[in-house]
C-alpha positions in Angstrom: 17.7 88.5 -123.1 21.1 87.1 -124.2 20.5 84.5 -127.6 24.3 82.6 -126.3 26.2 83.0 -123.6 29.6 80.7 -122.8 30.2 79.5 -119.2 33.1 79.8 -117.9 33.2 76.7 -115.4 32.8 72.9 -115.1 30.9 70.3 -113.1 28.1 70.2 -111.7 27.5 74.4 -111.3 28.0 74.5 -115.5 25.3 72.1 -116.3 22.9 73.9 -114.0 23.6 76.9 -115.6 22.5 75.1 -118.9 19.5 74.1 -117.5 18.4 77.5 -117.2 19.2 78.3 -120.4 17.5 75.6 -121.9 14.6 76.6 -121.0 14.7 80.1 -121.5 16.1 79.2 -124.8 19.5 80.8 -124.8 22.2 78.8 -126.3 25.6 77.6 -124.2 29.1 77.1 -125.1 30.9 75.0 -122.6 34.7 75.1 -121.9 37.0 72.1 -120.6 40.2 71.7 -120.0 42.1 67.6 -121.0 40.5 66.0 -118.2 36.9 66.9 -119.0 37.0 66.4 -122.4 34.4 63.8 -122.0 32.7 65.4 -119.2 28.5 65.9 -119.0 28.9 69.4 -119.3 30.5 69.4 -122.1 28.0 67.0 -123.8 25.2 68.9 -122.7 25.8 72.5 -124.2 25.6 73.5 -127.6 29.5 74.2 -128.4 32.2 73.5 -126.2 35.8 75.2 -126.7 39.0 73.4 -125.2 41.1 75.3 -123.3 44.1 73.6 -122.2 45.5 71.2 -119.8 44.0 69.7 -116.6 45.8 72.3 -114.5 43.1 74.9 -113.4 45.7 77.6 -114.0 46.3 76.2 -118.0 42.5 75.8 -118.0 39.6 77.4 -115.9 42.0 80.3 -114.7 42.9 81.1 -118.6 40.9 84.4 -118.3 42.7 85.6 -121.7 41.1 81.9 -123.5 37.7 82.0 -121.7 37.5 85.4 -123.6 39.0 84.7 -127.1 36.0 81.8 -127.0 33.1 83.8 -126.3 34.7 86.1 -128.7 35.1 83.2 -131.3 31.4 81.8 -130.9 29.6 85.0 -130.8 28.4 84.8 -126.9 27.3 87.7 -125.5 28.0 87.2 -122.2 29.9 85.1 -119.8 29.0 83.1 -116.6 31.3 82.4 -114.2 29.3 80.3 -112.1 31.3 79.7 -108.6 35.0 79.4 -107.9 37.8 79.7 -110.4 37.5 83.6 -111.6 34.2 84.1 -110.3 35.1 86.8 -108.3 38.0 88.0 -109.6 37.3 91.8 -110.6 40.4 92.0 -113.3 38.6 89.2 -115.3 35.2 91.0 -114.6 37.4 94.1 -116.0 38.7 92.1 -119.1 35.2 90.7 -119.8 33.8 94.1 -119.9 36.6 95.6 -122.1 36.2 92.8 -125.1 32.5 94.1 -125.4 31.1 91.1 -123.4 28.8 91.1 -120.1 29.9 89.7 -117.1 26.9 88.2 -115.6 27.7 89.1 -112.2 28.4 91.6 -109.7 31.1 94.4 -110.8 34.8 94.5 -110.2 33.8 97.8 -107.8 32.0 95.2 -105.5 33.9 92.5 -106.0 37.1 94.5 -104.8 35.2 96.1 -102.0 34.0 92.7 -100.7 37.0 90.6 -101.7 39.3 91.1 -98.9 37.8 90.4 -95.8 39.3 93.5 -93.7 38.5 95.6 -95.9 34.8 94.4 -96.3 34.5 94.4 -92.6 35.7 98.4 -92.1 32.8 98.8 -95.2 30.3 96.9 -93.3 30.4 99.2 -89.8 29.7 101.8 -92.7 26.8 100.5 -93.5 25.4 99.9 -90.0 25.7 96.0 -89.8 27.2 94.3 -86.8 30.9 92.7 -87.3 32.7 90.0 -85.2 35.4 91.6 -82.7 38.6 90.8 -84.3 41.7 92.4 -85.9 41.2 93.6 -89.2 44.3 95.5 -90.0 47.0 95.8 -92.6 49.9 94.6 -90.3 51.2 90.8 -90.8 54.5 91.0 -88.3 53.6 87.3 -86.4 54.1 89.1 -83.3 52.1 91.7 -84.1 49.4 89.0 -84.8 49.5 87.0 -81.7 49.7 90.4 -79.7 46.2 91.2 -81.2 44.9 87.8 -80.6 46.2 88.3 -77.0 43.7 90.8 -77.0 40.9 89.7 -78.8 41.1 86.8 -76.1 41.1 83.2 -76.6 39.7 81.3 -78.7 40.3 82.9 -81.8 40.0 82.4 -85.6 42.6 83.2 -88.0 41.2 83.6 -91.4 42.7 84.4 -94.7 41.8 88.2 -95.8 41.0 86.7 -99.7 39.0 83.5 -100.7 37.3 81.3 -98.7 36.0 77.2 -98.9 37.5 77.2 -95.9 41.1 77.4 -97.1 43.6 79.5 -95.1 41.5 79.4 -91.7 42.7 77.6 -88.6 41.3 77.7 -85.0 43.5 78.4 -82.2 42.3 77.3 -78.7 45.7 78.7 -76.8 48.7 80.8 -77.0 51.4 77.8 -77.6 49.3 77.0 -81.0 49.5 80.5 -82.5 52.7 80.1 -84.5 52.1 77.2 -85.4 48.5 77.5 -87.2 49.2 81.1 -88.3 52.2 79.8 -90.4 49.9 76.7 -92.0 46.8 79.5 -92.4 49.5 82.1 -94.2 50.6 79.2 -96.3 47.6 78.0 -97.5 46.3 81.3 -98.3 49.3 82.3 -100.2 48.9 79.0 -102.9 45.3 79.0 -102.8 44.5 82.6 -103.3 48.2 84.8 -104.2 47.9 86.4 -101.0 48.9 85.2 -97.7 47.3 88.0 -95.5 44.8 87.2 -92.5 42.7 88.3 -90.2 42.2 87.6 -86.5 38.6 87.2 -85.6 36.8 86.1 -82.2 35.9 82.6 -82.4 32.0 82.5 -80.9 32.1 79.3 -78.8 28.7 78.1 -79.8 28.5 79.3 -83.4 25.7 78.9 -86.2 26.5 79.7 -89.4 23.5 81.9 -91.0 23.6 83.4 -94.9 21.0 85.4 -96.5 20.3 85.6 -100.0 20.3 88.9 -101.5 20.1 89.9 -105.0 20.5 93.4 -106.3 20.2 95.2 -109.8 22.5 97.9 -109.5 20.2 99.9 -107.5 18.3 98.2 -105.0 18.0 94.8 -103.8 15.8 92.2 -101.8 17.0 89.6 -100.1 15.6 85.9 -100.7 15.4 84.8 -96.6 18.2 82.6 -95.0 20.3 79.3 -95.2 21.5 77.6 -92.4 24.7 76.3 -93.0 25.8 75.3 -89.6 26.4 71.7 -90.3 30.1 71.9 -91.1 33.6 69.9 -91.5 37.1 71.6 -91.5 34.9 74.6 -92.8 33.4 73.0 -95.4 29.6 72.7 -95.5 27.7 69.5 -95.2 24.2 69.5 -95.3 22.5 73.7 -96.0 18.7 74.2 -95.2 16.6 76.9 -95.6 14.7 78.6 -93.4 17.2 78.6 -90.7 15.9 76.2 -87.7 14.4 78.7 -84.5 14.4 82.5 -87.1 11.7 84.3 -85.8 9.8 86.7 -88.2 11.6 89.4 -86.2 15.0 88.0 -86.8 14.6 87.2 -90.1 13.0 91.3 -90.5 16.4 92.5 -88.6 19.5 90.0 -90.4 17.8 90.6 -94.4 17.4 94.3 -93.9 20.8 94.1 -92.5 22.2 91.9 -95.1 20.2 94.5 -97.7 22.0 97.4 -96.6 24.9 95.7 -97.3 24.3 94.6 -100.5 23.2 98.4 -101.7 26.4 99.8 -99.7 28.1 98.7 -102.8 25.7 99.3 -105.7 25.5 95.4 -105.7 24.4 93.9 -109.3 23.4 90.0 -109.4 23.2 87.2 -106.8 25.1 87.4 -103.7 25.7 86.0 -100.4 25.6 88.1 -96.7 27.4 85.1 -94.4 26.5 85.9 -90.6 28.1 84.3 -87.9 25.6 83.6 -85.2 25.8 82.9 -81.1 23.2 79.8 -81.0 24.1 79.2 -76.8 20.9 81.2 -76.4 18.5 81.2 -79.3 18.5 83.8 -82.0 18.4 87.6 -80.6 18.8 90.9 -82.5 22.1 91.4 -80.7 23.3 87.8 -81.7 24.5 88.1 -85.1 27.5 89.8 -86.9 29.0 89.6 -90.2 31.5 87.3 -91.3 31.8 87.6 -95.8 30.5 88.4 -99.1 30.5 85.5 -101.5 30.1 87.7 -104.4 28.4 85.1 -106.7 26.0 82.0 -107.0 26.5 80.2 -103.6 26.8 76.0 -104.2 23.6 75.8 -102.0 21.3 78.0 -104.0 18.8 75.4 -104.8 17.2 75.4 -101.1 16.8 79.1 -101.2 15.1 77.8 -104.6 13.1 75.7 -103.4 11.5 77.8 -100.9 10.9 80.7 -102.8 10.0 79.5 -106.4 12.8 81.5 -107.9 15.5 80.4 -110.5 18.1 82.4 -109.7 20.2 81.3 -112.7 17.0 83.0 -114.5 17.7 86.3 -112.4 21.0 86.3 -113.1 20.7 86.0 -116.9 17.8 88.7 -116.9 19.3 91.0 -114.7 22.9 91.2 -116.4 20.8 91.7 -119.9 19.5 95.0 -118.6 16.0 94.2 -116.7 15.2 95.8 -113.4 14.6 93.5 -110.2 12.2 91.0 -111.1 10.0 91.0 -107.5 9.6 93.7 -104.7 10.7 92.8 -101.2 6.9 92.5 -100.4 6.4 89.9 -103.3 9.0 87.3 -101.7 7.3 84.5 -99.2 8.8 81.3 -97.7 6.8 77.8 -98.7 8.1 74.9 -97.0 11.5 73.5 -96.1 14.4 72.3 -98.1 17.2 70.9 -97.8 20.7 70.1 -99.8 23.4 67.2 -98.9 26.8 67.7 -100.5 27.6 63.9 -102.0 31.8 63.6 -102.4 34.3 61.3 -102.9 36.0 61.0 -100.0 37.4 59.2 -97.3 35.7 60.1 -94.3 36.8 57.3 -91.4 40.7 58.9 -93.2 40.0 62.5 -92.0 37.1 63.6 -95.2 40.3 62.9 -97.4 39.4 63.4 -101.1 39.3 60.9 -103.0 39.5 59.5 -106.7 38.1 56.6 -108.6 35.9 55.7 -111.7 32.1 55.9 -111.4 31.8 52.4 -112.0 27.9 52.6 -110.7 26.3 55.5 -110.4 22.0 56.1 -109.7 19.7 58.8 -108.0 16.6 58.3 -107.1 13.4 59.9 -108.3 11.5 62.5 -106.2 14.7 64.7 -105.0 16.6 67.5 -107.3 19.7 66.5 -108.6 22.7 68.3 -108.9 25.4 66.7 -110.7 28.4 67.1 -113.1 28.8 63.3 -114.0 27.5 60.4 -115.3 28.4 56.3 -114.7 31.2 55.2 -116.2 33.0 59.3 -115.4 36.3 59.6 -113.3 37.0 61.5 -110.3 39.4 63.6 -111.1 42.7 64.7 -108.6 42.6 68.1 -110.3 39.0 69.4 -109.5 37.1 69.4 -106.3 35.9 66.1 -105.7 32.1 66.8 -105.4 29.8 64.1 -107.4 26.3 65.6 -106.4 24.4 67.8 -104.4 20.6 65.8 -103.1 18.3 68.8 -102.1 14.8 68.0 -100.7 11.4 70.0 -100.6 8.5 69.4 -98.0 6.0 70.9 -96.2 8.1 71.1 -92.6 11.2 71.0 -91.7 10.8 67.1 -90.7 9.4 65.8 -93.9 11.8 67.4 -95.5 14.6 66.0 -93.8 12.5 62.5 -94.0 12.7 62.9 -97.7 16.8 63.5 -97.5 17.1 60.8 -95.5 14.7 58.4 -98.0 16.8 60.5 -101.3 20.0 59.3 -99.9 19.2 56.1 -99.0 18.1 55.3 -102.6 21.5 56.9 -104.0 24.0 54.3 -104.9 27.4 55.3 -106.0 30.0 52.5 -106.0 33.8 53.0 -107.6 35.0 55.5 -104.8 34.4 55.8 -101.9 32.1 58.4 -101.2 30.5 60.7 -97.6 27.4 59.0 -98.3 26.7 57.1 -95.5 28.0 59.8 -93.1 25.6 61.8 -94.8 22.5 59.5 -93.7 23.8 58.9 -90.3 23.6 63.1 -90.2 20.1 62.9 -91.0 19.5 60.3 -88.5 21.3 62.5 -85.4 18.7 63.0 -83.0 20.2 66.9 -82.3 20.4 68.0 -85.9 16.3 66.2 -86.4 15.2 68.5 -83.3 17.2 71.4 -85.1 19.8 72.0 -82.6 22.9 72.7 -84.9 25.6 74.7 -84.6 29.2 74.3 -86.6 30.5 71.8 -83.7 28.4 69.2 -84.2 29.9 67.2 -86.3 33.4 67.8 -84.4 31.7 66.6 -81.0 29.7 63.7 -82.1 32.7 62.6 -85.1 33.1 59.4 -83.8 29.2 58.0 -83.3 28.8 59.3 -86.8 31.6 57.3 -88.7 30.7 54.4 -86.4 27.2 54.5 -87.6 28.2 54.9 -91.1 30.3 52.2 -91.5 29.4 49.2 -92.8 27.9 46.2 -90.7 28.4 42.7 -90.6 24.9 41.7 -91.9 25.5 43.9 -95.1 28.7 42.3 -95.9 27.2 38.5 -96.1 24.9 40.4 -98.7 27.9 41.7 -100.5 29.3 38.0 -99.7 26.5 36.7 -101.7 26.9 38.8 -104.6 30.3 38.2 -105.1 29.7 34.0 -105.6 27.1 35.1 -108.4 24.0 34.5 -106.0 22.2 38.0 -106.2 22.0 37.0 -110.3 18.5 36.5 -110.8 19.6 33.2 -112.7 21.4 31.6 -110.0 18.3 32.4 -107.6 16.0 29.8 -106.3 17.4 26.3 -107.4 19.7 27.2 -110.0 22.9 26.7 -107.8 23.2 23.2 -107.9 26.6 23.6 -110.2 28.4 25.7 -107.5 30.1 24.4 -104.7 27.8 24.1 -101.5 30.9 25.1 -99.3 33.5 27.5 -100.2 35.6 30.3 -99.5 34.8 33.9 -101.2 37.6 36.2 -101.2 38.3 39.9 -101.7 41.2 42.8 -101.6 41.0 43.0 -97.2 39.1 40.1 -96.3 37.5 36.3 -97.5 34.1 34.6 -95.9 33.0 31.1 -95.8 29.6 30.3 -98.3 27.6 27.8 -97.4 24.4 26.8 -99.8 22.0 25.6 -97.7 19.6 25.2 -100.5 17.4 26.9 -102.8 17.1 30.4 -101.7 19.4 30.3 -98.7 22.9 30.4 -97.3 25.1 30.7 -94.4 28.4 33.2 -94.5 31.0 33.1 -91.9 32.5 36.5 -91.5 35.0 36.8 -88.5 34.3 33.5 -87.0 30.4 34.6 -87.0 27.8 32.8 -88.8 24.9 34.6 -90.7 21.7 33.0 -92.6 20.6 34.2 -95.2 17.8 33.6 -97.2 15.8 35.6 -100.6 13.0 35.4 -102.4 13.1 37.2 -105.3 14.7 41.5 -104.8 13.5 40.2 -100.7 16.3 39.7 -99.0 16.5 38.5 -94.8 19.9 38.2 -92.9 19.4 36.8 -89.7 16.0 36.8 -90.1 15.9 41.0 -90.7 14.1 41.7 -93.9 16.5 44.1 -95.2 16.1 47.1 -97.4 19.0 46.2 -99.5 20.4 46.4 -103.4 23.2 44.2 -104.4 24.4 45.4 -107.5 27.6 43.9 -109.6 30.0 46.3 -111.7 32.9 46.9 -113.1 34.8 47.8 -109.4 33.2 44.5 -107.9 29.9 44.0 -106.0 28.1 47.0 -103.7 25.6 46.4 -101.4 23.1 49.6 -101.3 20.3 50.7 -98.5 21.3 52.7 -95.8 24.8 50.6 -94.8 26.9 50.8 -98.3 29.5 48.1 -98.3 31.5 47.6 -101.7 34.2 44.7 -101.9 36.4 44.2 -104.9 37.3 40.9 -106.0 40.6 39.6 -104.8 43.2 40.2 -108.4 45.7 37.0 -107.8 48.3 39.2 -110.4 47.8 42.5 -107.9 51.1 42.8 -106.1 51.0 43.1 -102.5 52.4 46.5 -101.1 56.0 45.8 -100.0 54.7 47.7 -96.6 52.3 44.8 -95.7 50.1 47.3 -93.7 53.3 48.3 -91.8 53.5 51.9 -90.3 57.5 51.8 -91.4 56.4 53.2 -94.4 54.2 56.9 -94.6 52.3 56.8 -98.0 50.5 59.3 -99.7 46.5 58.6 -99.5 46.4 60.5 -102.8 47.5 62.1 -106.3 49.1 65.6 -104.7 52.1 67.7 -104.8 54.6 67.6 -101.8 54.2 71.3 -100.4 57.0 70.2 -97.9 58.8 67.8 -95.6 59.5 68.0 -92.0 62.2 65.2 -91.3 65.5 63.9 -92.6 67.4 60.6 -92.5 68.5 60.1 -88.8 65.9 62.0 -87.2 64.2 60.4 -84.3 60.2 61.1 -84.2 57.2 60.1 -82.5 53.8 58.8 -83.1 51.8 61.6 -84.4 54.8 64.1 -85.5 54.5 65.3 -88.6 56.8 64.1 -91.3 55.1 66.3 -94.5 51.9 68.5 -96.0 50.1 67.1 -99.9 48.6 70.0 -101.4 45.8 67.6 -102.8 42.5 69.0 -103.9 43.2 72.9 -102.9 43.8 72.0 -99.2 46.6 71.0 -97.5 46.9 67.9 -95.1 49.3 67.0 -92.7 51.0 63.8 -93.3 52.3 62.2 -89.3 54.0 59.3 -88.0 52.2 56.2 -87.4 54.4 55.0 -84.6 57.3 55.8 -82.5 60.7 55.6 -84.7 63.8 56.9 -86.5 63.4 57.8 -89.9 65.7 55.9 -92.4 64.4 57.7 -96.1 63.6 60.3 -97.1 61.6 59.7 -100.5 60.1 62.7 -101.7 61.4 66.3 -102.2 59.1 69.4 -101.8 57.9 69.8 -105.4 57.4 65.9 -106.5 54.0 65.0 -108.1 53.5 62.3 -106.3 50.2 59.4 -107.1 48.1 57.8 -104.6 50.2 54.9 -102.4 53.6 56.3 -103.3 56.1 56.1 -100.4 57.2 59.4 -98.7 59.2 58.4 -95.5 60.4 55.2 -94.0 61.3 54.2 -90.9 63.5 52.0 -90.0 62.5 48.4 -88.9 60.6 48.7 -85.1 63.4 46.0 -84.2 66.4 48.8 -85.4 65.1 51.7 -84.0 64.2 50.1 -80.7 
C-alpha cells in the first residue's frame, strides 16, 4: 500500500478520496487552484500544493504541476478522481514516466475507450450489443445528415470524446439537423479539443442502465447495476442501485456483458459499462446495447457502495499498489437499496441554470451519507461545476430507501443560492418514479408539475414573513413583542407583506391581498391552522424558511440601485458570470420572441440566450470573447413604443 499519494482534483470527489485514506492511513496532498484556496479539501489533507489561477486549464488541467508536486512531496501515486485529466491517457503516460502510479486505468484503455466510435467498433469485438448508429470517421455535414437519414428519425448526435452530457443534442426531424449538429460540434470542440460526433438511434423510451466493473489487469467482476434514468439535459439527477424491474437473468446477461468488456481491454481499476436500455416493454436480453466507458470513479459510486459493502476508493488504492482483485465474482451479493440525489446550485424554474452565491447557511442532516466539497460560509464558484452535495440513502427496499431520501432532503437546508433542492423532493414525491417506472423522459414530460410543486407556497412565505420582523427569535416569542409595532409593512428585494401582532404567539400576514394566521408555541409553528414542519432560520443572505417548501427572502437594501431595465424584456441580461461564445444579431435587426440573440459558455455548457418579446434590436453590447458577470446587459431593444 502507498504511505502518500497527491490527488489531483477538487470538491467534493477530493475529500472522499481522503476519507479513504484516512482510514487506511495513507497520507494526502491536496492541490487548488486561487479560487479554492480556502476550500475543505484543502483543509482536510495533509499538504496542499497551489497550482495556479482559477482557470481549470492554469490549474486542474496543469498535468506538468500536478506532477512536479507529487514529485516535490514524495507521493507515490496520483489520483485523479473524476473529470479534469482523469481520463486523459497522455497524463496517465506522463504520470508513469516521472516514476509515479497512476491509480487508474492505463492510457491503452483509456485510448481504446475514449472515443466513442472507436469504443463502439471494439465492443462488437467483444460480443456486446451496440446501438444502431453511425460511427465513422467522416464529419462532411451532409454526409452526417445522409446517415441520420438512414438511421431514421429520432436520432442522437453525440460527441465522439467526453461526456457530462456536453456536445449531445437530440434531433426529432430533418429541418433541426443543421442546426443542433453545428451547436453539438461546437460544444464538443471547447469542451473536449475535438469536435467529432457520432450519430446514434435515439430509443424512444430509454432507461439509462451502468454496471460497475472493476478489473486488475487481468480479470474483472463487476459490482451489479445503477439506474441512472432520472435525467436533465443529460445530466443525472437522482442514481439508484439495483436498477428498478432487473431480473437475476438480466442482471447475469448485462455484467457478464459489461465483463467482457472491461477484460477486452486488459482493464485495471474502477470503471463504468453505460447501457442504453428500451424500458417500453420491461427488461429483455435483447433490450440492451452499449452506449460508453467512463474510464474512472463514476460521481454515483456511493450507491453501488452501499449495496455491496465495498469502498471502492479502497480498491482503487490497493489495486494500483500491486494487489490482485480483492473478491471473486461469486463473493459479490446485493443488500438493500440505495439511493444518491445530486444537490446544485442552480436555477431550475430558469432552465437548471448554474448558479453562484455564498453558503451563507449550510446543514445536513444525520442518518444519510454525505458527499460534499464545502462548508457554510464557502462560495460557489463560476469556474467549477456548481455541485454542493450528493444525499445518498440506504434501506432495506427500494421504498424505504427512497422514504429516507425524501426525509434526508427534507432536513437539508442550504440558503445563499438558490439551489435544485426542492425539485429534488418533489422527484421523490412523483408517484411514477415511487412505483419505479423511470425512464430518461420523465423529468422532460412531467417539467412543469415538478417546478410547480417545488416552488414555494404562500403559507411558507408568512413564515419567512415572520422571520424577517425578528418574530422566529426565541426572545421576541410569546409576549416579548410588546415594543414592535402591532401593524406594519415587512419588505424584501421582489415583494413586501402586511404584519399584524395579534398577540402573544400569534400574527396575521397579508401576502397578495390574502390573509394568513399564524400562531407558535415554541419550534411549533401553525399557518392557517396546519401544523407545519418548518425551520425559519436568519443569516447572513436574510431569512429561509426550511421543511419541504424552501422559501428565502432577502431584506429589501434601501442603497441597492434598481436595474435601469425595471423588469423590462428591452434589455437581454446574462443570468450569470460566463464568456460570450457568440452573438446572433446586430443593430437594426428585426427579431422575434424566442430568437436567439447569443450562447454564455458558463459552467462547461453552453446556453442559448433569446428574445423576450417581439422587437428591433437597438445595441449591441457584448462582443464574442467578453467576460461578462452575472446581470450585465448583452442586447437591447428598442422601446416597445419605437419598434412598434
Amino acid at each position: 500500500m502507498f504511505s502518500k499519494i497527491l490527488i489531483a482534483n477538487r470538491g467534493e470527489i477530493a475529500c472522499r478520496v481522503i476519507d479513504s485514506c484516512r482510514r487506511l492511513g495513507v497520507a494526502t496532498v491536496a492541490v487548488f487552484s486561487d479560487a479554492d484556496r480556502g476550500a475543505r479539501h484543502v483543509a482536510m489533507a495533509d499538504e496542499a500544493v497551489h497550482l495556479g489561477g482559477p482557470a481549470p486549464a492554469d490549474s486542474y488541467l496543469k498535468g506538468e504541476a500536478i506532477i512536479a508536486a507529487a514529485r516535490a512531496t514524495g507521493a507515490q501515486a496520483i489520483h485523479p478522481g473524476y473529470g479534469f485529466l482523469s481520463e486523459n491517457p497522455d497524463f496517465v503516460e506522463a504520470v508513469e514516466a516521472a516514476g509515479l502510479v497512476f491509480i487508474g486505468p492505463s492510457a491503452r484503455a483509456i485510448r481504446a475507450m475514449g472515443l466513442k466510435d472507436a469504443a463502439k467498433a471494439l465492443m462488437e469485438e467483444a460480443g456486446v450489443p451496440v446501438v444502431p448508429g453511425y460511427h465513422g470517421a467522416g464529419q462532411d455535414p451532409g454526409q452526417l445528415e445522409a446517415e441520420a437519414g438512414r438511421i431514421g428519425y429520432p436520432v442522437l448526435i453525440k460527441a465522439v470524446a467526453g461526456g457530462g452530457g456536453k456536445g449531445m443534442r437530440r434531433v426529432d426531424e430533418p429541418a433541426q439537423f443543421a442546426d443542433a449538429l453545428a451547436s453539438a460540434q461546437s460544444e464538443a470542440r471547447n469542451a473536449f479539443g475535438n469536435a467529432a460526433v457520432l450519430i446514434e438511434k435515439y430509443v424512444l423510451q430509454p432507461r439509462h442502465i451502468e454496471v460497475q466493473v472493476f478489473g486488475d489487469g487481468h480479470r474483472a467482476v463487476h459490482l451489479f447495476e445503477r439506474d441512472c434514468s432520472l435525467q436533465r439535459r443529460h445530466q443525472k439527477v437522482i442514481e439508484e442501485a439495483p436498477a428498478p424491474g432487473m431480473s437475476p437473468e438480466i442482471r447475469r446477461i448485462m455484467g457478464a456483458a459489461a465483463v467482457r468488456a472491461a477484460e477486452a481491454i486488459g482493464y485495471k481499476g474502477a470503471g463504468t459499462i453505460e447501457f442504453i436500455v428500451d424500458g417500453s416493454d420491461g427488461l429483455r436480453p435483447d433490450g440492451f446495447w452499449f452506449m460508453e466507458m467512463n474510464t474512472r470513479l463514476q460521481v454515483e459510486h456511493p450507491v453501488t457502495e452501499a449495496i455491496t459493502g465495498i469502498d471502492l476508493v479502497e480498491w482503487q488504492l490497493r489495486v494500483a499498489s500491486g494487489e490482485p482483485l480483492p473478491a471473486r465474482q461469486e463473493d459479490l451479493h446485493i443488500t438493500g437499496h440505495a439511493f444518491e440525489a445530486r444537490l446544485y446550485a442552480e436555477d431550475v424554474p430558469a432552465g437548471f441554470l448554474p448558479a453562484t452565491g455564498r453558503l451563507a447557511h449550510l446543514h445536513f442532516p444525520g442518518g444519510a451519507r454525505i458527499e460534499t466539497g464545502v462548508r457554510q460560509g464557502d462560495a460557489i464558484s463560476p469556474w467549477y461545476d456548481p455541485m454542493i452535495a450528493k444525499v445518498v440513502t440506504h434501506g432495506p427496499t427500494r421504498a424505504v430507501a427512497l422514504r429516507a431520501l425524501e426525509a434526508a432532503l427534507v432536513d437539508t437546508e442550504v440558503a445563499g443560492s438558490v439551489t435544485n433542492l426542492d425539485f429534488l423532493i418533489a422527484l421523490t414525491r412523483h408517484e411514477g418514479f415511487r412505483k419505479g417506472e423511470v425512464d430518461t423522459g420523465l423529468i422532460g414530460r412531467d417539467l412543469d408539475a415538478l417546478i410547480a410543486s417545488a416552488e414555494p407556497d404562500p403559507r411558507s412565505r408568512a413564515l419567512a414573513v415572520i422571520g424577517l420582523a425578528g418574530l422566529a427569535d426565541p426572545a421576541a416569542r410569546g409576549g416579548a413583542t410588546l415594543w414592535q409595532p402591532l401593524r406594519r409593512t415587512i419588505a424584501w428585494e421582489g415583494g413586501e407583506a402586511l404584519l399584524e401582532v395579534l398577540g402573544p404567539g400569534a400574527a396575521r400576514v397579508t401576502l397578495d391581498g390574502t390573509a394568513h394566521e399564524v400562531r407558535w408555541q415554541g419550534d411549533r409553528w401553525w399557518v392557517d391552522d396546519a401544523l407545519r414542519r418548518s425551520r425559519i432560520v436568519s443569516h447572513d443572505a436574510g431569512v429561509s424558511v426550511f421543511g419541504g417548501r424552501n422559501v428565502q427572502l432577502v431584506p429589501l437594501d434601501p442603497l441597492a440601485r434598481r436595474s435601469a431595465a425595471g423588469g423590462d424584456a428591452a434589455l437581454t441580461l446574462s443570468p450569470m458570470p460566463g464568456l460570450v461564445k457568440s452573438v446572433h444579431v446586430e443593430a437594426g435587426q428585426q427579431v422575434r420572441e424566442g430568437d436567439r440573440l447569443a450562447v454564455l459558455e458558463a459552467m462547461k455548457m453552453e446556453h442559448s440566450l433569446t428574445a423576450a418579446r417581439d422587437g428591433v434590436v437597438a445595441e449591441v453590447l457584448a462582443r464574442p470573447g467578453d467576460q461578462v458577470e452575472a446581470g450585465a446587459a448583452l442586447i437591447r431593444l428598442e422601446a416597445a413604443e419605437a419598434a412598434a
